[in-house]
VOGU-3710 file (C-alpha; in Angstrom, 3 decimals, decimal comma):
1> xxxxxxxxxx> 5,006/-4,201/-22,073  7,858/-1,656/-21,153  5,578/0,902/-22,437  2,536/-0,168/-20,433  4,552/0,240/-17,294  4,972/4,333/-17,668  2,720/6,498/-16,367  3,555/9,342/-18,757  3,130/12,652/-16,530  -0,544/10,880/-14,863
11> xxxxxxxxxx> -0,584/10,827/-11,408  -0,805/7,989/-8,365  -1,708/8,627/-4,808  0,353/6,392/-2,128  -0,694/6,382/1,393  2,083/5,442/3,946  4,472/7,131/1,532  7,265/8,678/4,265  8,980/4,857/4,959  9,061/1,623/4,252
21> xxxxxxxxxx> 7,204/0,080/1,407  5,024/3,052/0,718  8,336/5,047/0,023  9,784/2,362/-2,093  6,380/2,544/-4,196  6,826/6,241/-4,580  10,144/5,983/-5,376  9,623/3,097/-7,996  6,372/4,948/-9,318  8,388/8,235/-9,861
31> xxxxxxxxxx> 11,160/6,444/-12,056  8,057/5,166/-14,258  7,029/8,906/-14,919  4,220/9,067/-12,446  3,132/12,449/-11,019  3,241/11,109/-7,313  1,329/12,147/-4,213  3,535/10,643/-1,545  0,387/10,929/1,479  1,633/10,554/5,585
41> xxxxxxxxxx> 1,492/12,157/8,672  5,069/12,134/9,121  6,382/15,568/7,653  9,924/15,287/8,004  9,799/11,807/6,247  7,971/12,941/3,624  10,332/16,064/3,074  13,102/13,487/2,702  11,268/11,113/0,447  11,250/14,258/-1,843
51> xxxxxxxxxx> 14,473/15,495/-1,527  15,490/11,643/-2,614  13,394/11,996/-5,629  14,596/15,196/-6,714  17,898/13,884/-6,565  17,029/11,139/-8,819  15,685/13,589/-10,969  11,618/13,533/-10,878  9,377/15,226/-8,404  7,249/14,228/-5,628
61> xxxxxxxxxx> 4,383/16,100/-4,307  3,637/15,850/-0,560  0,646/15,939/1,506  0,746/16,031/5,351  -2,712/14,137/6,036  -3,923/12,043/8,596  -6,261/9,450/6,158  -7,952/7,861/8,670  -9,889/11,385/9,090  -12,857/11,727/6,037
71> xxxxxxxxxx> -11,347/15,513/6,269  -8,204/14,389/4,807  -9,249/12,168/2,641  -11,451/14,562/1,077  -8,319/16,899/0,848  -6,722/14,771/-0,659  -9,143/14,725/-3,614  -9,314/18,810/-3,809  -5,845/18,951/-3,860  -5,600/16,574/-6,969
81> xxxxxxxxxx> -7,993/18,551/-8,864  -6,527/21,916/-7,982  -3,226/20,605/-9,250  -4,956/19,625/-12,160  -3,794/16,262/-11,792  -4,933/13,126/-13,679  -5,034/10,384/-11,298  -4,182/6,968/-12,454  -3,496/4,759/-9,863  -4,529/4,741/-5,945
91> xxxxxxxxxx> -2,038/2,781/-3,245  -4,084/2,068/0,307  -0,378/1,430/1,979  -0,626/2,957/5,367  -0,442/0,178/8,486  0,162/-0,760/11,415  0,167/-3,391/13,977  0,101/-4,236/17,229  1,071/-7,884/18,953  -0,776/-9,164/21,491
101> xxxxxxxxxx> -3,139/-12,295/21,900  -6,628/-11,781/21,588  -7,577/-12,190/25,404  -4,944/-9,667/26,252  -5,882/-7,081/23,608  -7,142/-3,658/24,592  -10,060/-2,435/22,881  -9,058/0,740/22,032  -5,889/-1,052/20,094  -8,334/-3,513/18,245
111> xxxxxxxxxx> -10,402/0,379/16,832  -7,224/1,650/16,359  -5,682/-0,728/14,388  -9,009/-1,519/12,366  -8,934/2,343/11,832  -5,523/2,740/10,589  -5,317/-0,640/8,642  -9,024/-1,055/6,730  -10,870/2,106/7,665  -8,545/4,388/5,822
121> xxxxxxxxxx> -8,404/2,391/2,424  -12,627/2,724/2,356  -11,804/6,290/3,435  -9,731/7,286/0,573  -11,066/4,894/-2,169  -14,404/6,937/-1,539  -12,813/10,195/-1,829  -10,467/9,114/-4,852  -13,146/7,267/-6,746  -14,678/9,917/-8,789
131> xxxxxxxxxx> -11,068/10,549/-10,358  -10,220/7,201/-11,061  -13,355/6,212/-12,875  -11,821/8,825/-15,134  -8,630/8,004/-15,697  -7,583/7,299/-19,292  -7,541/3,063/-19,853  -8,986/2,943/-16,203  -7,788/3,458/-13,007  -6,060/1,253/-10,282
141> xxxxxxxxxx> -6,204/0,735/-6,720  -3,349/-1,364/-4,945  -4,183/-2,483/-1,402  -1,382/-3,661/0,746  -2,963/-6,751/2,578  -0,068/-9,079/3,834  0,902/-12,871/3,949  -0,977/-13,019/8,245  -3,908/-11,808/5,809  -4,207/-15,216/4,093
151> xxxxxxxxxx> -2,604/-17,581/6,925  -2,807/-15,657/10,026  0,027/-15,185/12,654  0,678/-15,495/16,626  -0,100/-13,035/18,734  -1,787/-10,627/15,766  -5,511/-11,283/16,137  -6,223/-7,700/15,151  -3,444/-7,327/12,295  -4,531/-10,848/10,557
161> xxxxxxxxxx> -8,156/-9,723/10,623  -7,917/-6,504/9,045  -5,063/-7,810/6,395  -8,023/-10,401/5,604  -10,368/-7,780/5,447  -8,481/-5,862/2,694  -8,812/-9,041/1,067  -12,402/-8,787/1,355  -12,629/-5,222/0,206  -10,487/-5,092/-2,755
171> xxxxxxxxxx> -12,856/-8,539/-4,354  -16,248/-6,107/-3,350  -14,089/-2,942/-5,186  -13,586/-5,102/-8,578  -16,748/-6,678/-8,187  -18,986/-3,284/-8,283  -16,481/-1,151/-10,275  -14,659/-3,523/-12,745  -17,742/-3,124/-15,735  -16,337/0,634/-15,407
181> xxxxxxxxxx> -13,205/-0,661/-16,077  -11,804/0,185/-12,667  -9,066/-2,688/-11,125  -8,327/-3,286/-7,522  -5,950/-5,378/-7,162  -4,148/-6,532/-3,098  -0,003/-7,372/-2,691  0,776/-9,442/0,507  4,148/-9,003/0,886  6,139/-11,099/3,722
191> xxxxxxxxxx> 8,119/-10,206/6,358  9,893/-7,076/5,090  13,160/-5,194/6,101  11,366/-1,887/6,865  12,424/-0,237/10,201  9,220/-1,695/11,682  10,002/-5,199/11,680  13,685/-4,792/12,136  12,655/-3,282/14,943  9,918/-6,168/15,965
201> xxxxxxxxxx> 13,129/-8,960/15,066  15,453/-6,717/17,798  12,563/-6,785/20,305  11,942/-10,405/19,675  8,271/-10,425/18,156  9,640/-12,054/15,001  11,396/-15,233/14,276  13,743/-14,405/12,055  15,806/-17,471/12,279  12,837/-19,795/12,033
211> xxxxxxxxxx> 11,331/-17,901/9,064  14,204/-17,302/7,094  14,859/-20,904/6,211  10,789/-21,459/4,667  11,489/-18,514/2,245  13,333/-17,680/-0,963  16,999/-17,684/-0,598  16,670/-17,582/2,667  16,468/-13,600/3,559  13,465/-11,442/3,834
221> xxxxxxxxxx> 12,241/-8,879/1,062  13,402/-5,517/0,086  10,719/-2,820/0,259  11,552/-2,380/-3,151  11,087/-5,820/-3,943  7,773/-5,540/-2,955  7,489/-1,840/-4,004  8,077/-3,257/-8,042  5,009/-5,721/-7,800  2,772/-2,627/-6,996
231> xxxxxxxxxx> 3,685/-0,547/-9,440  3,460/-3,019/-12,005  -0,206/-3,757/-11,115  -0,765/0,008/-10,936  0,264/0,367/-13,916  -1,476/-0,370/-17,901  0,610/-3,635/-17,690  -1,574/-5,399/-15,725  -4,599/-4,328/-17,782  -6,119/-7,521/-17,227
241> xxxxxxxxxx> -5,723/-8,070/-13,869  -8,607/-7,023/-10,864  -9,650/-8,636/-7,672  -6,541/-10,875/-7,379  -4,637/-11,471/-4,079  -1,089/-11,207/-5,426  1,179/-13,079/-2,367  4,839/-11,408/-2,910  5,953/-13,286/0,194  9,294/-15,556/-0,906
251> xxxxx> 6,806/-18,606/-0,734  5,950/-18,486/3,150  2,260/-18,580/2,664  3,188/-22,196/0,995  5,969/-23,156/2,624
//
């Protein structure tokens, strides 16, 4: 199985890449020999995500793309096969999310949010798809749903019902391309220390002291906790695995 977890020099695409849990995937991707494409709109994050990698010792490849825009997307593919890459695995990380409850939300947040959250996974699974029906074994896709996806939360009408919808989409994506031996797999992960929900615990949008107690050892994740699940089912290790909804959540979602 330790074998089946390197990528061996073929490459994998993560969206979201400059923070949180999309830099912990490229992180954890580039220590299992994967030619990573670290994909964000946030240059200066992105320029230290690669300096961190260097210094570990393996590259990372940037793009500065916006992939809720079809242009970027479609970038993102050219670039790939001017590299001469071999693309092996596809992570739809990028999200966002906005609290409000549903008779107070704007309706330019609920597009936006739709946009950012579901949009740009069909957005760069169309673009990508041609290269990862190639890829040696098959190819991967990873979508980041989240544990509001399955049980909903307060005050996140538009976050729950696009983390559902990623749901929704990655089933349809191993339904019409698993007989070409294409997997799409989704990770919920829980409540996360990225700087985006410290920052919603400081400001009082999360209840961290009434959460903490329903979940394993009572703390939330690493990114790189969650970061080692979607690697693993990126990777040849999880040959047999496509259209599951993989909760990596400290057992909130039963709790």
């Amino acid at each position: 199985m330790l074998a089946e977890l390197k990528f061996s020099g073929l490459a994998a695409v993560v969206t979201g890449a400059a923070s949180g849990i999309g830099r912990a995937t490229a992180l954890v991707l580039g220590e299992l020999d994967a030619r990573v494409y670290a994909v964000d709109i946030n240059e200066s994050g992105l320029q230290d995500l690669a300096h961190e990698a260097l210094a570990a010792g393996y590259s990372c490849e940037t793009l500065v793309a916006d992939v809720t825009r079809e242009a970027d997307a479609a970038a993102t593919h050219d670039r790939l096969v001017a590299d001469g890459a071999t693309l092996k695995a596809l992570v739809n990380n990028v999200g966002t999310n906005f609290h409000a409850p549903l008779a107070e939300l704007p309706l330019d947040q609920w597009n936006r949010i739709v946009t950012i959250n579901l949009t740009s996974a069909f957005l760069m699974t169309r673009a990508l798809l041609p290269l990862l029906l190639k890829a040696p074994r098959g190819g991967a896709i990873v979508n980041l749903s989240s544990g509001y996806g399955i049980l909903g939360g307060p005050h996140m009408p538009v976050y729950s019902t696009t983390k559902a919808g990623i749901l929704g989409f990655t089933r349809q994506l191993s339904v019409d391309y698993g007989p070409a031996g294409l997997r799409a797999n989704a990770v919920c992960p829980g409540l996360t220390l990225t700087d985006r929900v410290k920052g919603y615990v400081q400001r009082g949008l999360v209840d961290a002291e009434g959460t903490k107690p329903r979940v394993l050892g009572g703390r939330f994740a690493e990114p790189r906790e969650i970061a080692n699940v979607i690697a693993f089912l990126a990777s040849d290790a999880a040959s047999y695995m496509s259209g599951a909804t993989v909760p990596v959540e400290g057992g909130q979602t039963v709790s």
